[in-house]
C-alpha positions as CSV (number, residue, x, y, z in Angstrom):
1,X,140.8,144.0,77.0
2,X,143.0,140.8,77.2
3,X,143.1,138.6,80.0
4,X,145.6,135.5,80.6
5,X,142.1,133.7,81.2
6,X,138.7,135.0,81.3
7,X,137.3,133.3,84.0
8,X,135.2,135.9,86.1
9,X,136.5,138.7,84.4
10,X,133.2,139.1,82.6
11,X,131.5,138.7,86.1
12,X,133.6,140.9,87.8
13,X,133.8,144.3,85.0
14,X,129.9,144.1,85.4
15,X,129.9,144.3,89.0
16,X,132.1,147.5,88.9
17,X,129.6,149.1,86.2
18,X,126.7,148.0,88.5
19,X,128.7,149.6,91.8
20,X,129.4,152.7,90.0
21,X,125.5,153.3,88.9
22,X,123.8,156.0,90.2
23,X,120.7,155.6,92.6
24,X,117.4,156.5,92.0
25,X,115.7,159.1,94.1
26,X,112.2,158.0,94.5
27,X,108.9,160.2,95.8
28,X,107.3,158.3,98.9
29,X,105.6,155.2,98.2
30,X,101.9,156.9,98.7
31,X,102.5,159.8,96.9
32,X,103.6,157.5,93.9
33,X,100.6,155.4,94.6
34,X,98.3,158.6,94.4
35,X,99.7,159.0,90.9
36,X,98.7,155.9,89.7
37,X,96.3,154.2,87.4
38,X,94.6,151.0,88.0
39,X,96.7,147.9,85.6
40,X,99.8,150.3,85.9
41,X,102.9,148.0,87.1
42,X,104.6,148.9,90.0
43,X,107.7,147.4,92.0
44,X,107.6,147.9,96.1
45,X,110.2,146.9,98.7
46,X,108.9,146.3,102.3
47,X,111.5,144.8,104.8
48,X,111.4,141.3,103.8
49,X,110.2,141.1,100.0
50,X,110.5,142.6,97.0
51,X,107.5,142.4,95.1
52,X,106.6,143.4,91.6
53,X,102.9,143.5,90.0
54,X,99.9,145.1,88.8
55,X,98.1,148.2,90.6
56,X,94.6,148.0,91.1
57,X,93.6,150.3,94.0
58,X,94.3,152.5,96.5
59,X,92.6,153.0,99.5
60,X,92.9,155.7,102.1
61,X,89.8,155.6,104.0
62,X,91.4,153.2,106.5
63,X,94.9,153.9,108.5
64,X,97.4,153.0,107.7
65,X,96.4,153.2,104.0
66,X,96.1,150.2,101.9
67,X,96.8,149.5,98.6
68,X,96.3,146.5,96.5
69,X,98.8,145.1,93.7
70,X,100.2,142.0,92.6
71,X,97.5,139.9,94.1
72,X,96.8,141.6,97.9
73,X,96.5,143.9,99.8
74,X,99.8,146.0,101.8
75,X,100.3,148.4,104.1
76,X,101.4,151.4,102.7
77,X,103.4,152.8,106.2
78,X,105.3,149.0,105.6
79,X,107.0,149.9,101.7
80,X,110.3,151.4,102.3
81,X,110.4,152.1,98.3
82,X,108.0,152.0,95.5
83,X,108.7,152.8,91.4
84,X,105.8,152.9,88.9
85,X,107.0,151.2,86.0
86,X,107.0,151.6,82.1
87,X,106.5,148.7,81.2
88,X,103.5,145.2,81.8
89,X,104.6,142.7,84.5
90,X,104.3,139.6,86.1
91,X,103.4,139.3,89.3
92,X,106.8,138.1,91.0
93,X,107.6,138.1,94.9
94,X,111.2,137.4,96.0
95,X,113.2,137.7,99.3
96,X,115.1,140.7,99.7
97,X,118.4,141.1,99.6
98,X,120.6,142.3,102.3
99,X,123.6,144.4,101.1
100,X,126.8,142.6,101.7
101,X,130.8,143.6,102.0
102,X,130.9,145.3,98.8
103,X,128.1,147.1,98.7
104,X,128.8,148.6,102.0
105,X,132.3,149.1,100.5
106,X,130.6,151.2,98.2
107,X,127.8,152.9,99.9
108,X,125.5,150.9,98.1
109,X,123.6,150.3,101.5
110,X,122.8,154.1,101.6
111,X,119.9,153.9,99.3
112,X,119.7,150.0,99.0
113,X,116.1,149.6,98.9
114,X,115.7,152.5,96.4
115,X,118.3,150.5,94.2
116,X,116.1,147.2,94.4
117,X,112.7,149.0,93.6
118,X,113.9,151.0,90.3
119,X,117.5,149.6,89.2
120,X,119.4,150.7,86.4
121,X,118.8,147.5,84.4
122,X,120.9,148.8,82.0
123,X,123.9,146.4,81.6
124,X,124.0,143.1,79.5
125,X,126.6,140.2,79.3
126,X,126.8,137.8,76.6
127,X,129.2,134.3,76.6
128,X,128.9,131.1,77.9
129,X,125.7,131.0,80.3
130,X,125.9,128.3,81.9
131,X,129.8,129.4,82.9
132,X,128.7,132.5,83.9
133,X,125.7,131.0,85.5
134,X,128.7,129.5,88.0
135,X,130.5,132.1,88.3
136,X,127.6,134.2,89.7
137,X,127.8,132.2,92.4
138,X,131.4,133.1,93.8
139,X,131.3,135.5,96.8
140,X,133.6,139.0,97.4
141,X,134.8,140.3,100.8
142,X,136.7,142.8,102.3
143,X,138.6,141.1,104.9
144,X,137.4,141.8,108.6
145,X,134.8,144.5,107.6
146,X,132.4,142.9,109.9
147,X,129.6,142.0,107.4
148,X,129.0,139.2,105.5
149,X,130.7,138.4,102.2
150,X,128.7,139.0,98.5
151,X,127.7,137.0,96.2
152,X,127.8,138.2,92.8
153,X,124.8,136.8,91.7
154,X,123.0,139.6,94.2
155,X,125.5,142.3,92.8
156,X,124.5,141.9,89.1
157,X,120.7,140.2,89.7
158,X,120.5,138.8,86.3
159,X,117.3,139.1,84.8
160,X,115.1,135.5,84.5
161,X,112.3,133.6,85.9
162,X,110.5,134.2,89.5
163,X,113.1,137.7,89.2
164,X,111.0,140.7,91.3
165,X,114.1,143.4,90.1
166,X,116.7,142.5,88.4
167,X,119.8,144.9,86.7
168,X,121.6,142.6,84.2
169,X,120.6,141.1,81.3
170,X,122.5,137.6,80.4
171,X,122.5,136.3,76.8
172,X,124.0,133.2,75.2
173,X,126.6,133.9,72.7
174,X,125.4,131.0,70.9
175,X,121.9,132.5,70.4
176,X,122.6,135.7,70.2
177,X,121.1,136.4,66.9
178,X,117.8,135.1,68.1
179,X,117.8,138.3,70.6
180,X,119.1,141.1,68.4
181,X,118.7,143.8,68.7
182,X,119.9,144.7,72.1
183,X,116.9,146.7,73.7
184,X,118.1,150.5,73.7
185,X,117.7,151.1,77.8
186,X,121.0,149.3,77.7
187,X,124.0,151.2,78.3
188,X,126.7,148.4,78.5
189,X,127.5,145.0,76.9
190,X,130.2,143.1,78.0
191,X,131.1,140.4,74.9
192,X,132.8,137.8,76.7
193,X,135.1,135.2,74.0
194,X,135.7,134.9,70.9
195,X,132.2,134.1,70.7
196,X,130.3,137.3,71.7
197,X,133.1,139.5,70.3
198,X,131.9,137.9,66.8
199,X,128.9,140.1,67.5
200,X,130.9,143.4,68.0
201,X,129.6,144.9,64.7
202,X,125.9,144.4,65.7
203,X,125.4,146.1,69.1
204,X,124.7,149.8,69.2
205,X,125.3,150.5,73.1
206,X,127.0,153.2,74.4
207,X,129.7,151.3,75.8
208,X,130.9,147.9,74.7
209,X,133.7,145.8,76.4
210,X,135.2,142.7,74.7
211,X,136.9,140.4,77.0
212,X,139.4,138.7,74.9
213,X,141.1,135.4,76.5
214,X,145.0,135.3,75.6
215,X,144.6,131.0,76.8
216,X,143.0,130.6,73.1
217,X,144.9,130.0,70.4
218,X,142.5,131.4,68.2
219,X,143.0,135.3,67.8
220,X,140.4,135.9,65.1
221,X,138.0,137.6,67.3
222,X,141.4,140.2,68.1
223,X,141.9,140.7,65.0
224,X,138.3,141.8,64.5
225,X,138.4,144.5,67.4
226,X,141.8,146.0,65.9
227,X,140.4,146.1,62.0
228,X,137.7,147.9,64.0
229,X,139.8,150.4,66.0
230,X,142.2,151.3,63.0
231,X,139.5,151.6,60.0
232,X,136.6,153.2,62.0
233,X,137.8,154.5,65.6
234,X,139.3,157.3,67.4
235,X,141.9,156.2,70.2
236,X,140.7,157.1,74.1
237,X,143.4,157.2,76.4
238,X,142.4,154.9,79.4
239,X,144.6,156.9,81.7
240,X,143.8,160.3,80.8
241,X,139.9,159.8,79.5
242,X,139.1,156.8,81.5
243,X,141.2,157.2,84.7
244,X,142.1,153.6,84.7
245,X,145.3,151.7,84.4
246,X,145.1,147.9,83.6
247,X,146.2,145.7,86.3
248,X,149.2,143.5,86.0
249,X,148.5,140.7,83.2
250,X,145.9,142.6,81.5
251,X,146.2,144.4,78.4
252,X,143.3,146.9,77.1
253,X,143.3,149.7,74.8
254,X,139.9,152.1,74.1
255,X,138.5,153.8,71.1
256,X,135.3,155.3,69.8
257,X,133.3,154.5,67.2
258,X,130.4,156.5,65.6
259,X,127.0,154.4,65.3
């Protein structure tokens, strides 16, 4: 798609693929714990933190039951969620986050703390970091809902240092190359400029957006995304496959390609 200028619009497509992402239903935290093995990571939500570690033990011989990961000991009765995971983490602790305008706009709230202890993590955005890093930081609203506004940053939770759970990935178009190729867990890549688009040819997601900004003169990066659509892709119709219509100012088409 084309934008008269591509501030947020990176920021703000990822956001709707993060708000239409299905929740996770999770067994009960000590039923999951039962199931685990000692050095197995694990990710638990209580009513203030969201932790992330390594399992060690279990112990039920006291009440409540106990069980010790990422460092000490916690009450089992006090974990609203808990997801074993695949794969060797850090020990992180962060504050949890409360769900704001939007996600009660979309009934993210529901199953909030199941969201924050197994998320997708299955979307990527690559451009300009340290613009995005900014933009992150805007807020969304609906007026007079009655909670407070949401910051983006907590809608996308990029992945990076001191992160307990985290849903996006954020990669510098400039360095790029260094991170190819784009693990296969994820399902979406927005290529934001002339920049990331440059890299169209070497992702292999499911679903890639290019965010094409009609302020720059240069249209090489177009011209790369229409070679692609008319000597490898198959047209989708946005209204009839998708169910979307651009908004006013934006221009988009869709196609398929096979990988």
């Amino acid at each position: 798609m084309s934008v008269p200028r591509r501030d947020y619009a990176a920021a703000m497509i990822g956001c709707g693929w993060v708000l239409a992402s299905e929740a996770p239903t999770l067994a009960r935290p000590l039923e999951t714990l039962r199931g685990m093995k000692s050095g197995q990571s694990l990710r638990a939500v209580n009513s203030q933190h969201v932790v992330t570690g390594t399992f060690t033990a279990l112990n039920e011989s006291i009440q409540p039951p106990r069980a010790y990961f990422a460092g000490g000991w916690w009450k089992v009765d006090g974990i609203r969620e808990l997801a074993a995971l695949p794969d060797t983490n850090d020990d992180e602790r962060a504050l949890r986050p409360e769900p704001g305008s939007i996600e009660h706009m979309a009934r993210l709230d529901d199953d909030w703390d199941a969201r924050l202890a197994l998320p997708a993590a299955d979307l990527a955005i690559v451009g300009t970091a340290t613009w995005l890093k900014e933009e992150f930081e805007a807020t969304l609203s609906r007026e007079n809902d009655g909670f407070p506004p949401s910051m983006l940053r907590s809608l996308l939770m990029p992945k990076g240092p001191g992160v307990a759970t985290w849903f996006t990935r954020v990669y510098s178009s400039s360095k790029l190359s260094d991170s190819l190729p784009i693990p296969q867990q994820i399902n979406a890549v927005i290529l934001d400029g002339n920049g990331a688009v440059a890299y169209l040819n070497e992702i292999e997601s499911p679903v890639v957006i290019c965010v094409l900004d009609r302020s720059v003169a240069n249209e090489t990066a177009a011209e790369a995304v229409v070679q692609l659509r008319n000597t490898r892709g198959e047209p989708v119709s946005l209204t009839g496959d998708l169910r979307w219509q651009p908004p006013s100012g934006v221009e988009a088409f869709g196609f398929t390609v096979a990988l």
